[in-house]
The first five atom37 places (N, CA, C, CB, O) and aatype in JSON, in Angstrom:
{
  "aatype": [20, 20, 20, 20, 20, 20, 20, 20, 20, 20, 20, 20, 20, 20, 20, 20, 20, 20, 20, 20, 20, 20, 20, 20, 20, 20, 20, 20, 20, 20, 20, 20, 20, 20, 20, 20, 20, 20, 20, 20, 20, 20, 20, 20, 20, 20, 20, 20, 20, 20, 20, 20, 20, 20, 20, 20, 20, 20, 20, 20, 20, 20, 20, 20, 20, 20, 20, 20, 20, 20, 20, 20, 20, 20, 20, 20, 20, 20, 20, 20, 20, 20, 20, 20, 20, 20, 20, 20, 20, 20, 20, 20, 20, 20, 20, 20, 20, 20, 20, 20, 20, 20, 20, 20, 20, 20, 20, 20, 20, 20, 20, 20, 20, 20, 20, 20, 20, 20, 20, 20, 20, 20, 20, 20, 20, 20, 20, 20, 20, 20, 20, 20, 20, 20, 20],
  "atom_mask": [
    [1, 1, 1, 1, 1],
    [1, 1, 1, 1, 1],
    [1, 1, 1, 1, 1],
    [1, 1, 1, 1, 1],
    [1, 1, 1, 1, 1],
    [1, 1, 1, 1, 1],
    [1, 1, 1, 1, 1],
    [1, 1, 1, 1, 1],
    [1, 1, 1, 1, 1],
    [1, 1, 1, 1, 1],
    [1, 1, 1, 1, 1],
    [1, 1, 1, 1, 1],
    [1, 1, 1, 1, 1],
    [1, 1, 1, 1, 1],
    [1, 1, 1, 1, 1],
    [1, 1, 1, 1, 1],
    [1, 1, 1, 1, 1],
    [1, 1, 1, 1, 1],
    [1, 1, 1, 1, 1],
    [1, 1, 1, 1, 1],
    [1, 1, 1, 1, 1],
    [1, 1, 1, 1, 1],
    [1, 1, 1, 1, 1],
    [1, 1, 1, 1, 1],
    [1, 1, 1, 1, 1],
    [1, 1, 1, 1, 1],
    [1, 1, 1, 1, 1],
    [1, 1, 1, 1, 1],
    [1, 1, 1, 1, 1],
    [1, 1, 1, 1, 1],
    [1, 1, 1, 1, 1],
    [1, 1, 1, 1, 1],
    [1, 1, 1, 1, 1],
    [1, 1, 1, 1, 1],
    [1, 1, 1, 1, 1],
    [1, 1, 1, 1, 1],
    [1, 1, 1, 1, 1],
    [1, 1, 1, 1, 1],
    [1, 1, 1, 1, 1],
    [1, 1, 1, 1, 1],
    [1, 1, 1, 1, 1],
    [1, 1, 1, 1, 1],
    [1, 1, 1, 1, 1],
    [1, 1, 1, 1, 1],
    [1, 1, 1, 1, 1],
    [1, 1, 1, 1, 1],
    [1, 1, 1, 1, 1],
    [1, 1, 1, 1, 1],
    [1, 1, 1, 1, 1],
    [1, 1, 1, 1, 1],
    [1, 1, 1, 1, 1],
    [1, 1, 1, 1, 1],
    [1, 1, 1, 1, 1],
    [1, 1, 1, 1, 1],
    [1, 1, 1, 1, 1],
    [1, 1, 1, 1, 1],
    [1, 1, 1, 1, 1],
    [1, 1, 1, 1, 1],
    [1, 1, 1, 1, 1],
    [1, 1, 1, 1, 1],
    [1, 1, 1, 1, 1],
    [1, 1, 1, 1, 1],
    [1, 1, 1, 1, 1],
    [1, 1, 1, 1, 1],
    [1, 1, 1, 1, 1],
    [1, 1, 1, 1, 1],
    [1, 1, 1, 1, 1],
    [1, 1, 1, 1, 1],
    [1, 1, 1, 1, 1],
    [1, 1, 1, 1, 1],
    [1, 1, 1, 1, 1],
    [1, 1, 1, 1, 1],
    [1, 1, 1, 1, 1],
    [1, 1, 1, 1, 1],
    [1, 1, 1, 1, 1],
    [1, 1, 1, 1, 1],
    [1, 1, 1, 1, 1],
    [1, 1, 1, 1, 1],
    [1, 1, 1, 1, 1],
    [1, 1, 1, 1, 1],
    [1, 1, 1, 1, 1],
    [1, 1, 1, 1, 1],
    [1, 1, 1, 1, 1],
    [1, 1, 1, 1, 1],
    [1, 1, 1, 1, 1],
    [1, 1, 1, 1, 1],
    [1, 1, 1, 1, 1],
    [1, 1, 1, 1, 1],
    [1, 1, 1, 1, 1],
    [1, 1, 1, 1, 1],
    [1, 1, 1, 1, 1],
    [1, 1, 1, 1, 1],
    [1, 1, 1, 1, 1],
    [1, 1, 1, 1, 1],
    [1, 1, 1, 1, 1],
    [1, 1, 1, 1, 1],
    [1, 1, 1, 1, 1],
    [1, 1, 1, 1, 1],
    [1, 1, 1, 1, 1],
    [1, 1, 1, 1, 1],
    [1, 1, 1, 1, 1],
    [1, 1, 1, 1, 1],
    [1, 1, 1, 1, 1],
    [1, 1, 1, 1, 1],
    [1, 1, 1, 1, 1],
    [1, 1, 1, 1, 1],
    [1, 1, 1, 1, 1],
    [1, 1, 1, 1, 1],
    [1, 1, 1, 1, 1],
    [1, 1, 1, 1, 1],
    [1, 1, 1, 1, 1],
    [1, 1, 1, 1, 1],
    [1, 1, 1, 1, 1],
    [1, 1, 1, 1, 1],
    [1, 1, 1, 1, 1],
    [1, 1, 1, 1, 1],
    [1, 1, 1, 1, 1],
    [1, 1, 1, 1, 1],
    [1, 1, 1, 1, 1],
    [1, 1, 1, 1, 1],
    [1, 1, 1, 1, 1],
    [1, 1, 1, 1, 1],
    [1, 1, 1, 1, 1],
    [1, 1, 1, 1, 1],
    [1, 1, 1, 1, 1],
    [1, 1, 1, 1, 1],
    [1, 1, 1, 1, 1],
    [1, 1, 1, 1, 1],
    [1, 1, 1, 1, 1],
    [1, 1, 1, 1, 1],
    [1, 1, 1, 1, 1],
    [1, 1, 1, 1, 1],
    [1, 1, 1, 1, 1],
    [1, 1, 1, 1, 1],
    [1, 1, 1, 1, 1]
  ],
  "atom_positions": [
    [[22.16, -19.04, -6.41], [21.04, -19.23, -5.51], [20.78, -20.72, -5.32], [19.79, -18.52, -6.05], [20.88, -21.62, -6.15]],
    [[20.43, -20.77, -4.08], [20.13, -22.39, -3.64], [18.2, -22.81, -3.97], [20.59, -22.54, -1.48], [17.29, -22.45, -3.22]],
    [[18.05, -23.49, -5.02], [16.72, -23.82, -5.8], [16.27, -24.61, -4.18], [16.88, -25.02, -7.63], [16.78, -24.81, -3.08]],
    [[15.14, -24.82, -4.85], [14.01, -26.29, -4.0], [14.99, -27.45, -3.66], [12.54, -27.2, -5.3], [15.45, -27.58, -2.53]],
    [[15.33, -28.4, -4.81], [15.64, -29.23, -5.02], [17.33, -29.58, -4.43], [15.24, -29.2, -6.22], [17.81, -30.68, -4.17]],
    [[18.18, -27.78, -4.3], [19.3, -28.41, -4.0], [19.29, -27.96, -2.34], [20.63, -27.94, -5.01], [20.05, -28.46, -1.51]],
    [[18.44, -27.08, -2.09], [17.5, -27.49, -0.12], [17.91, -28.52, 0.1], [15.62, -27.76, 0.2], [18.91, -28.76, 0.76]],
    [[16.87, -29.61, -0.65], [16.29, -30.51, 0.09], [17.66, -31.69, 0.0], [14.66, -30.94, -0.54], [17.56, -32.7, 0.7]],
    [[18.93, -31.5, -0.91], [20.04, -32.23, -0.55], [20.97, -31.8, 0.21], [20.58, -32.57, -1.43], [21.86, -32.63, 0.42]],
    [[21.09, -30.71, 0.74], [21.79, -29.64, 1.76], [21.29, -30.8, 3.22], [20.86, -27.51, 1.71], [22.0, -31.34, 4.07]],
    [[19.77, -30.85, 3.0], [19.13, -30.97, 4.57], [18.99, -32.59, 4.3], [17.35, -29.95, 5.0], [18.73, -33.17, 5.36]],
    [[19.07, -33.19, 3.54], [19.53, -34.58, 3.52], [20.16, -34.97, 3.78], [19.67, -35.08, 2.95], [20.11, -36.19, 3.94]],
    [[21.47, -34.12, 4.09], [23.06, -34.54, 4.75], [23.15, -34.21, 6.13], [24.38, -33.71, 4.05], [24.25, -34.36, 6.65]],
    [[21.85, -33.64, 7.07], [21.78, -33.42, 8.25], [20.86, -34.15, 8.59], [21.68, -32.28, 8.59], [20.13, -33.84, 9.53]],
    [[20.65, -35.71, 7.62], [19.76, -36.03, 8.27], [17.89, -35.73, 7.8], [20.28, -35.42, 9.39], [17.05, -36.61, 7.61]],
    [[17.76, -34.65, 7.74], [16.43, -34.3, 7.61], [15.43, -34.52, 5.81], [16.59, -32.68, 8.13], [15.34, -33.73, 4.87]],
    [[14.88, -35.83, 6.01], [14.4, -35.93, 4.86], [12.96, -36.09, 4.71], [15.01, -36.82, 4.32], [12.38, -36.3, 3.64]],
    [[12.29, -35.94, 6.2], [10.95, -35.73, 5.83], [10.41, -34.84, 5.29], [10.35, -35.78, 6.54], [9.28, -35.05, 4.84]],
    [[11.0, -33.55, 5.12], [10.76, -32.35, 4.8], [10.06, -32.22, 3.27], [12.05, -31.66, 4.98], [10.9, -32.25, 2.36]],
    [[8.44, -32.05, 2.77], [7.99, -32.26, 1.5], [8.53, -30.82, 1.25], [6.35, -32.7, 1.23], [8.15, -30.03, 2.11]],
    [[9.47, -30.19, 0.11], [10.0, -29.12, 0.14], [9.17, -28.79, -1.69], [11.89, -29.24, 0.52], [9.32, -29.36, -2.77]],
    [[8.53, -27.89, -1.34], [8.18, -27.41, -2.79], [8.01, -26.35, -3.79], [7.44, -27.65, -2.91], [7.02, -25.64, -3.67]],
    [[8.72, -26.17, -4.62], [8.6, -24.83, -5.26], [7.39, -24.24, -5.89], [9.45, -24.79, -6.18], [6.84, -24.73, -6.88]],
    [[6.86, -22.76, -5.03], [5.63, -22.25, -5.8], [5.9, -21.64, -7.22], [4.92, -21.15, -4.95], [6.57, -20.61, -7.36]],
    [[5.44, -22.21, -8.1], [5.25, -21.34, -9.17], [4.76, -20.72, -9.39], [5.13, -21.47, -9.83], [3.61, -20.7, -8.95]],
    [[5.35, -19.44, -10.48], [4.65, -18.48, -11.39], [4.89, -17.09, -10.2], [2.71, -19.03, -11.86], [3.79, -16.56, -10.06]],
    [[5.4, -16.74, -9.79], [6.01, -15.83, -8.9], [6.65, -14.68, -9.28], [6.82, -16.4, -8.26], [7.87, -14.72, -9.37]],
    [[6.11, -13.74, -9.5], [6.58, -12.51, -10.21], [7.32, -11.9, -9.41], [5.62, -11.61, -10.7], [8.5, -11.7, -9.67]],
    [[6.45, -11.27, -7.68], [7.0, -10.37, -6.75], [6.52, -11.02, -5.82], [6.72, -8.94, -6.76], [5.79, -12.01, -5.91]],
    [[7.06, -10.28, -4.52], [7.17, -10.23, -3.24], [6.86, -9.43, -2.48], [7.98, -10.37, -2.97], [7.88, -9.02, -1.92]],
    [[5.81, -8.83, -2.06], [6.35, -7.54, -1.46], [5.9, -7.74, 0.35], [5.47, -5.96, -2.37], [4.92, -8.32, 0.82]],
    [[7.0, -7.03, 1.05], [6.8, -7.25, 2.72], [6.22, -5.73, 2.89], [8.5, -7.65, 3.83], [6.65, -4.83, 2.17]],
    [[5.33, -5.52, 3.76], [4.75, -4.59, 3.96], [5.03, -3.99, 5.68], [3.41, -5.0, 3.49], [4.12, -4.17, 6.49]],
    [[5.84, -3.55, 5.95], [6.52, -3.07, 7.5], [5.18, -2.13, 7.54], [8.47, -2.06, 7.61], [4.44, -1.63, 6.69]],
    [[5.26, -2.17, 9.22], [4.2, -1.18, 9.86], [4.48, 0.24, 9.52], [4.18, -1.28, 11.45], [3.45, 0.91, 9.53]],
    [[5.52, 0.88, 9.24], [5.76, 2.43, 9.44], [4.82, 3.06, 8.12], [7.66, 2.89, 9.32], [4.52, 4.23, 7.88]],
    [[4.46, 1.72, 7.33], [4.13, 2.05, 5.88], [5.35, 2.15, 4.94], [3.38, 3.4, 5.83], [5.15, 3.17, 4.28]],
    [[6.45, 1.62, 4.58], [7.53, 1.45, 3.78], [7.07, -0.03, 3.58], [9.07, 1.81, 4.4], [6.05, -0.54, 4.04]],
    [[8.22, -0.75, 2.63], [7.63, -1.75, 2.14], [8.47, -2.27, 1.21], [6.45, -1.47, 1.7], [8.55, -1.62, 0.17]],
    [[9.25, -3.47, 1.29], [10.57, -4.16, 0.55], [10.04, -4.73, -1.34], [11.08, -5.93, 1.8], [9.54, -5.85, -1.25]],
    [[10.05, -4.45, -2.15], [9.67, -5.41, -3.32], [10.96, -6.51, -3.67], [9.32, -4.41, -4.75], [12.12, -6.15, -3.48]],
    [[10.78, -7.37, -4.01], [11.06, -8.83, -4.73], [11.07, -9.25, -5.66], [10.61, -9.57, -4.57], [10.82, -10.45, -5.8]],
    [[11.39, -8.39, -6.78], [11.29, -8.85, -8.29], [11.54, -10.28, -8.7], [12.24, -8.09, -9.08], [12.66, -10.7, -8.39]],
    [[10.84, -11.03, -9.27], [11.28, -12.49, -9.95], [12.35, -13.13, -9.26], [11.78, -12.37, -11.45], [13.52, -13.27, -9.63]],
    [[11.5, -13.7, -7.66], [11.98, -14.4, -6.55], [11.85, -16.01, -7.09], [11.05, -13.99, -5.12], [11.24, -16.28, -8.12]],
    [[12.41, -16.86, -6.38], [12.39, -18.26, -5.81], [11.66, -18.87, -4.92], [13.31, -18.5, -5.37], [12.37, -19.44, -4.09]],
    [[10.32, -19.02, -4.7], [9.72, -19.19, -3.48], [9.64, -21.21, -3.43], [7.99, -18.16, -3.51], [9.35, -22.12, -4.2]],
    [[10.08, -21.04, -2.1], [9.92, -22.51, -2.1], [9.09, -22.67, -0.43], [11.7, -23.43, -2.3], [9.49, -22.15, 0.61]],
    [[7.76, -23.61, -0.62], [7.36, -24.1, 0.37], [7.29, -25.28, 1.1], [6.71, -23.87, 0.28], [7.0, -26.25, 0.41]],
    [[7.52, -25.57, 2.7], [7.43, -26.56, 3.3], [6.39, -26.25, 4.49], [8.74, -27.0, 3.61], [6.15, -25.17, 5.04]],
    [[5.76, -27.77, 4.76], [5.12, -27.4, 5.84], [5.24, -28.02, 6.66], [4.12, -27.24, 5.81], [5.44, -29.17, 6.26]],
    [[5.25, -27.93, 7.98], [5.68, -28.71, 9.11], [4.9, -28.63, 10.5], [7.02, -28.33, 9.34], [5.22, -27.87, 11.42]],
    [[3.93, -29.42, 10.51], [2.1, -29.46, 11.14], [1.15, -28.48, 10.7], [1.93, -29.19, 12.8], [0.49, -28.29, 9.68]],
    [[1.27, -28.04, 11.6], [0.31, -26.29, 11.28], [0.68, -25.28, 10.48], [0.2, -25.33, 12.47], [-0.04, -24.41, 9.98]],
    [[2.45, -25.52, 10.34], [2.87, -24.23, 9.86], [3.66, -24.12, 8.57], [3.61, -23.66, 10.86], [4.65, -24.76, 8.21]],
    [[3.08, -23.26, 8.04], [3.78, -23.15, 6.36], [5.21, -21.94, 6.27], [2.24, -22.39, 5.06], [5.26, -20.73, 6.5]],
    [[6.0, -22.7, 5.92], [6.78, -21.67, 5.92], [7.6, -21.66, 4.63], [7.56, -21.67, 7.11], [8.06, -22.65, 4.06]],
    [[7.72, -20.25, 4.24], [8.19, -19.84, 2.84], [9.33, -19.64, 2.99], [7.64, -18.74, 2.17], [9.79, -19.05, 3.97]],
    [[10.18, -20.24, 1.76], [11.58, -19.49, 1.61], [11.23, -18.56, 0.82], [12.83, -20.26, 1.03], [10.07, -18.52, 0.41]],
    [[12.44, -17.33, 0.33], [12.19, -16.69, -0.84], [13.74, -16.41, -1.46], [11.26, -15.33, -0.55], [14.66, -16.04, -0.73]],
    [[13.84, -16.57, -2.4], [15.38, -16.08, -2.95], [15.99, -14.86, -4.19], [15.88, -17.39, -3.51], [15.77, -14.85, -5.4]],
    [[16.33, -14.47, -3.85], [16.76, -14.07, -5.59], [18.25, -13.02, -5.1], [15.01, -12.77, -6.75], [18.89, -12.83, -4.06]],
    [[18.34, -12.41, -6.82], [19.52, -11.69, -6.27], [19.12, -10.24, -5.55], [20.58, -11.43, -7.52], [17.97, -9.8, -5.48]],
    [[19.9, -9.83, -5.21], [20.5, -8.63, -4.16], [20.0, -7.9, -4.77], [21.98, -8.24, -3.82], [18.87, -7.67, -4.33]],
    [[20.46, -6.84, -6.39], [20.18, -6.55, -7.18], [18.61, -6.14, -7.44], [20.73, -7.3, -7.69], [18.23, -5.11, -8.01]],
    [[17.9, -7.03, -6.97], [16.48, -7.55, -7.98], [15.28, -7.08, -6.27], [16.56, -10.22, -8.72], [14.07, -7.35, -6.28]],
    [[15.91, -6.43, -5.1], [15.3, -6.36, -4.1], [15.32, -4.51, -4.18], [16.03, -7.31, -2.82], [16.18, -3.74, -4.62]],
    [[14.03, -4.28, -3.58], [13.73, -2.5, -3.94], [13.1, -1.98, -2.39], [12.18, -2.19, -5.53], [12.2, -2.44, -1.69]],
    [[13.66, -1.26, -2.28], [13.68, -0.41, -0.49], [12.78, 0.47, -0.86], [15.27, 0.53, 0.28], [13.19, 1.4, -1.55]],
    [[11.27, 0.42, -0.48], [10.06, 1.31, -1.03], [10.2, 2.48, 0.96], [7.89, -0.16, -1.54], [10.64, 2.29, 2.09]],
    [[9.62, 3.39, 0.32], [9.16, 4.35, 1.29], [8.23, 4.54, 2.0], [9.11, 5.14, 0.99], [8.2, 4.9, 3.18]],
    [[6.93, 4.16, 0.87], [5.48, 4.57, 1.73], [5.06, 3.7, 0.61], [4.71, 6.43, 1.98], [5.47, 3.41, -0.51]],
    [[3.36, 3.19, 1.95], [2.88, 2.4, 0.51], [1.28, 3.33, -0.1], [2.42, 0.26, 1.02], [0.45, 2.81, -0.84]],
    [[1.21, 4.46, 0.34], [0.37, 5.8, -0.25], [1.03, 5.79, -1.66], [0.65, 7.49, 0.68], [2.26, 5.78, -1.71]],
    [[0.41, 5.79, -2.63], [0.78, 6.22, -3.91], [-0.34, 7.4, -3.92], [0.73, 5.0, -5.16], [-1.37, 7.38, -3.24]],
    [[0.05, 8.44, -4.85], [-0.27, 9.7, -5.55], [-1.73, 9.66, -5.91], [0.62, 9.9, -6.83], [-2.67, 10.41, -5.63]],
    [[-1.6, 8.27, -6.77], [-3.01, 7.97, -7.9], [-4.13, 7.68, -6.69], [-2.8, 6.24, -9.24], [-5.32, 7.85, -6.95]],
    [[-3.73, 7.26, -5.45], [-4.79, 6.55, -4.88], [-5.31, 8.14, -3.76], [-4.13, 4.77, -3.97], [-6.44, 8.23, -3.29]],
    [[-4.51, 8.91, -3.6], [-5.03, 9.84, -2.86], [-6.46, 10.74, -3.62], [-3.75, 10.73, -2.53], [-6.86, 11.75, -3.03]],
    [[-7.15, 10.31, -4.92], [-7.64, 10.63, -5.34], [-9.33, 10.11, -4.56], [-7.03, 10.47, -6.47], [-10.35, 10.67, -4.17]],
    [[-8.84, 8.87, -4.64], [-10.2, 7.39, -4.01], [-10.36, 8.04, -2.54], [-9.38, 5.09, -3.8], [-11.44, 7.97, -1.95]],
    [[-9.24, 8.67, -2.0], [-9.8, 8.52, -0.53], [-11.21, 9.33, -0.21], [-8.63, 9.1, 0.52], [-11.32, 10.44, -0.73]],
    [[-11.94, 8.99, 0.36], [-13.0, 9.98, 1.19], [-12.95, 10.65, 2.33], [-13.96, 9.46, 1.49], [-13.09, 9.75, 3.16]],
    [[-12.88, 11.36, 2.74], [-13.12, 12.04, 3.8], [-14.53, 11.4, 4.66], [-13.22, 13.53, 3.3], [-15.63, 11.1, 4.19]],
    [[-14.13, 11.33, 5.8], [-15.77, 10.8, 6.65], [-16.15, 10.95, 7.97], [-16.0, 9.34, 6.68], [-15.95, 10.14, 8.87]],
    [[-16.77, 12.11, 8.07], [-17.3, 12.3, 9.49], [-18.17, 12.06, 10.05], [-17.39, 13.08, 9.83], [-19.26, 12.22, 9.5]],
    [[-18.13, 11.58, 11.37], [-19.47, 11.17, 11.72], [-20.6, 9.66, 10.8], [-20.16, 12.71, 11.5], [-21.82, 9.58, 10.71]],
    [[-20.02, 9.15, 10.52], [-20.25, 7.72, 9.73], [-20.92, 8.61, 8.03], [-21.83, 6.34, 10.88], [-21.83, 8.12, 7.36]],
    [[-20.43, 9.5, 7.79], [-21.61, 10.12, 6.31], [-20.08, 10.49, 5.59], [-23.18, 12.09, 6.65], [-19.13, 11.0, 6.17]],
    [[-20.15, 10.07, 4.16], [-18.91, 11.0, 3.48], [-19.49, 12.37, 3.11], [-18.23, 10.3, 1.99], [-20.69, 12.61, 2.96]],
    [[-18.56, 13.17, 2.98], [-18.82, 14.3, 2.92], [-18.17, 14.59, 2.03], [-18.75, 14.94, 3.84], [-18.74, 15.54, 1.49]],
    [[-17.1, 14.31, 1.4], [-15.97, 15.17, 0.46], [-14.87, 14.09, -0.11], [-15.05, 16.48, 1.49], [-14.22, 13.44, 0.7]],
    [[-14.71, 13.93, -1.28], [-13.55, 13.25, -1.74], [-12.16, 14.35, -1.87], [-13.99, 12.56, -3.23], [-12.28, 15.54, -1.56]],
    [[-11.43, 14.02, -2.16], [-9.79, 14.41, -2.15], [-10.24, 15.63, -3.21], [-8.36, 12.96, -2.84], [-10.38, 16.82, -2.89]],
    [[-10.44, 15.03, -4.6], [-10.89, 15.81, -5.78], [-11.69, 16.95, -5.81], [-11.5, 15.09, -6.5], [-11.62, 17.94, -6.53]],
    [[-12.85, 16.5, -4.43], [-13.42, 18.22, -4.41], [-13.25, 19.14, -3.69], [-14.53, 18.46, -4.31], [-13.86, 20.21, -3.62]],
    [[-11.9, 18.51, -2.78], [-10.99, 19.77, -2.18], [-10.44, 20.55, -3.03], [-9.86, 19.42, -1.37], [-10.42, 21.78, -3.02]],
    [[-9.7, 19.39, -4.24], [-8.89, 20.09, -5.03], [-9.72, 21.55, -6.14], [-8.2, 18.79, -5.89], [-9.41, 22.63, -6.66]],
    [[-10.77, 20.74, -6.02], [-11.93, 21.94, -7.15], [-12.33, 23.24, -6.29], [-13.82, 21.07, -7.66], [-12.14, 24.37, -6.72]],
    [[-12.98, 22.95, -4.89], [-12.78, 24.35, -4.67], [-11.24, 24.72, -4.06], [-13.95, 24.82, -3.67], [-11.31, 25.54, -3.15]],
    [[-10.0, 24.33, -4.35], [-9.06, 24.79, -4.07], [-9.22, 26.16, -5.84], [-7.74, 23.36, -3.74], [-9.15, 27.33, -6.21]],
    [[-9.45, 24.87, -6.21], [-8.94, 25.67, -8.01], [-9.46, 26.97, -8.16], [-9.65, 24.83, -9.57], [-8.84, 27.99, -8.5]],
    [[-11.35, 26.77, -7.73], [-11.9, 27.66, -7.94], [-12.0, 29.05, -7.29], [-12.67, 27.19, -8.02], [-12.47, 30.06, -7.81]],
    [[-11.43, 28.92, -5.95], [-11.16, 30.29, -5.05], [-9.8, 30.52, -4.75], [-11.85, 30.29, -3.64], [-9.69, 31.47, -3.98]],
    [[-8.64, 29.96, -5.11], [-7.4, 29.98, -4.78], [-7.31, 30.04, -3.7], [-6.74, 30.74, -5.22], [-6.66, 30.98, -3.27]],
    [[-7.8, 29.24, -2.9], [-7.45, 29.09, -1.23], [-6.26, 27.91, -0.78], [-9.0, 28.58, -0.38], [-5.51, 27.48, -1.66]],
    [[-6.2, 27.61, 0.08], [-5.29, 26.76, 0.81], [-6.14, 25.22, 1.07], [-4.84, 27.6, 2.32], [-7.34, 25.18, 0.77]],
    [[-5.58, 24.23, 1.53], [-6.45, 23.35, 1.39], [-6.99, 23.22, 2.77], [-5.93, 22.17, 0.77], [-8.15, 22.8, 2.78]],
    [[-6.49, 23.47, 3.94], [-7.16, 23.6, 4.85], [-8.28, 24.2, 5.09], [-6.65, 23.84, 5.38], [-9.21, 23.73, 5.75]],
    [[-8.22, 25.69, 4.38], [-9.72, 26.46, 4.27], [-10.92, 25.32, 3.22], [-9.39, 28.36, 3.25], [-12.12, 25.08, 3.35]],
    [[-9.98, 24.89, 2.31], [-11.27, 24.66, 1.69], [-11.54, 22.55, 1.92], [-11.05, 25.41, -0.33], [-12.16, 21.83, 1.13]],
    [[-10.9, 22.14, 3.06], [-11.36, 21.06, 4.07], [-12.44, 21.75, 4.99], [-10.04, 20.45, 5.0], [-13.46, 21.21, 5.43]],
    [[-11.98, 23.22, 5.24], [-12.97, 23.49, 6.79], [-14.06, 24.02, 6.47], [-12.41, 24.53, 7.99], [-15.0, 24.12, 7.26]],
    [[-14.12, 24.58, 4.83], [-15.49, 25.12, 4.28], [-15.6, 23.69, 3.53], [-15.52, 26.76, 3.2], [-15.51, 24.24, 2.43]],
    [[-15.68, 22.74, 3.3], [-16.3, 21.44, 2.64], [-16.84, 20.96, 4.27], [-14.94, 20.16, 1.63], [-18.06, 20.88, 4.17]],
    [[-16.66, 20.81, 4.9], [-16.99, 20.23, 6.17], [-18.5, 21.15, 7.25], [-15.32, 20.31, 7.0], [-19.26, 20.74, 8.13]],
    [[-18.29, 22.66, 6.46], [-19.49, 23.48, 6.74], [-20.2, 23.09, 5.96], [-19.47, 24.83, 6.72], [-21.05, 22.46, 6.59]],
    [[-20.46, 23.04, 4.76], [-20.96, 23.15, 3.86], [-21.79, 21.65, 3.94], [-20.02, 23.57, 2.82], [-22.9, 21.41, 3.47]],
    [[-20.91, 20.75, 4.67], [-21.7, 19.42, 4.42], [-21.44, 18.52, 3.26], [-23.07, 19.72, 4.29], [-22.04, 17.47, 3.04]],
    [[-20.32, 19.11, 2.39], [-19.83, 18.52, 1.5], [-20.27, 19.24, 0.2], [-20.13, 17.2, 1.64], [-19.93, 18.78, -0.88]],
    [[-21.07, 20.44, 0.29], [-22.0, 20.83, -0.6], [-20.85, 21.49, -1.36], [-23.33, 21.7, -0.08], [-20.13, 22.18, -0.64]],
    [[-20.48, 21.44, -2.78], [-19.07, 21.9, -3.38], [-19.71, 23.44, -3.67], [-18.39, 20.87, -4.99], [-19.02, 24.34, -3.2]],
    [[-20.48, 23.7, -4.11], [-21.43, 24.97, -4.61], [-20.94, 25.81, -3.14], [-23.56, 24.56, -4.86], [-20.07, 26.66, -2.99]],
    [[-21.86, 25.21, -2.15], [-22.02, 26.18, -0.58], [-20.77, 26.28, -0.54], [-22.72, 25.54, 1.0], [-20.46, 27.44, -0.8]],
    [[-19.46, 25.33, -0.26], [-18.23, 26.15, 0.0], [-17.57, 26.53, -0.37], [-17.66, 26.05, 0.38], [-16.5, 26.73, 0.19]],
    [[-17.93, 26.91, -1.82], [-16.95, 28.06, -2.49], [-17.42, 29.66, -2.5], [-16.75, 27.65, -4.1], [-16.78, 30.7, -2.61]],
    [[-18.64, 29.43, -2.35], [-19.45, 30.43, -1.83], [-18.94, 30.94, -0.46], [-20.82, 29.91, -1.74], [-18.52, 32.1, -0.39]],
    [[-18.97, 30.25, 0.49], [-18.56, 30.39, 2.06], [-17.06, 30.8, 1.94], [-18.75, 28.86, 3.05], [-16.72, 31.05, 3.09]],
    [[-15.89, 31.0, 1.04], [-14.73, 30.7, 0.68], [-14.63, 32.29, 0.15], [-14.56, 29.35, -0.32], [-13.88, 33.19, 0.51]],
    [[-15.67, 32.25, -0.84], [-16.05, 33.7, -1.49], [-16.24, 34.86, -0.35], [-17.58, 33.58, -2.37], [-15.57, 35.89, -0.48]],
    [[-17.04, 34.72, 0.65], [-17.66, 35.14, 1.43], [-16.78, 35.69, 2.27], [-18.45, 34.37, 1.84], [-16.79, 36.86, 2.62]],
    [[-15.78, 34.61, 2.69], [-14.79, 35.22, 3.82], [-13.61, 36.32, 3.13], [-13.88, 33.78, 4.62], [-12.83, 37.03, 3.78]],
    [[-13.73, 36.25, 1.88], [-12.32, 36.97, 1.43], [-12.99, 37.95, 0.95], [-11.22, 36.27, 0.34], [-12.19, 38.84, 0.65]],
    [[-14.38, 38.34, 0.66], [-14.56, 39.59, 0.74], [-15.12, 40.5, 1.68], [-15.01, 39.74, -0.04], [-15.85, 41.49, 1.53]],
    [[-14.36, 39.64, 3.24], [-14.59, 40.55, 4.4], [-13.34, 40.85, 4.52], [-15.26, 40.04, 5.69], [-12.97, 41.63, 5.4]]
  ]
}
């Protein structure tokens, strides 16, 4: 890998030596975050910065090896935090779908569309849940 220091003698031989070229330290990861929601990691990169008027621009280096092709950036643990929110009021976290899922063995759609009657009320829509399956 080409460091800070052997840059800035590469671009010394073209001439270019105004360039203040500097290595950031303490650089663990990297990560690029693409729109689709996938997302590249960078394990224990090389980052070296220059700036040139307005604009900062980063190198980054490392090996081939040490770069990770992510899928989505939704993790598991965090679908827990999300809220549900209609109409500017929360009504229901992830977790108390999952409780009246537990508690009536329904599907999660029924028990999104009875949390959303209910007003979020976990009691009222397992009740309302109750209600429909013994018609």
């Amino acid at each position: 890998m080409i460091g800070p220091k052997d840059l800035k003698k590469f671009l010394k031989r073209f001439g270019i030596t105004d360039l203040k070229l500097e290595e950031v330290p303490n650089i663990q990861k990297v990560t690029l975050h693409r729109s689709d929601g996938s997302y590249v990691e960078i394990e224990t990169p090389i980052v070296a910065k220059v700036k040139i008027g307005n604009v900062v621009i980063l190198q980054v280096q490392t090996e081939e090896s040490k770069i990770k092709e992510m899928k989505s950036t939704i993790r598991e643990e965090k679908k827990e935090e999300l809220l549900i929110i209609k109409e500017g009021k929360k009504l229901y976290t992830d977790e108390d779908i999952s409780i009246v899922m537990e508690q009536t063995g329904c599907s999660r759609d029924e028990a999104v569309k009875a949390l959303e009657e209910a007003k979020g009320d976990l009691a009222k829509a397992i009740i309302i849940i109750q209600e429909r399956k013994g018609k």
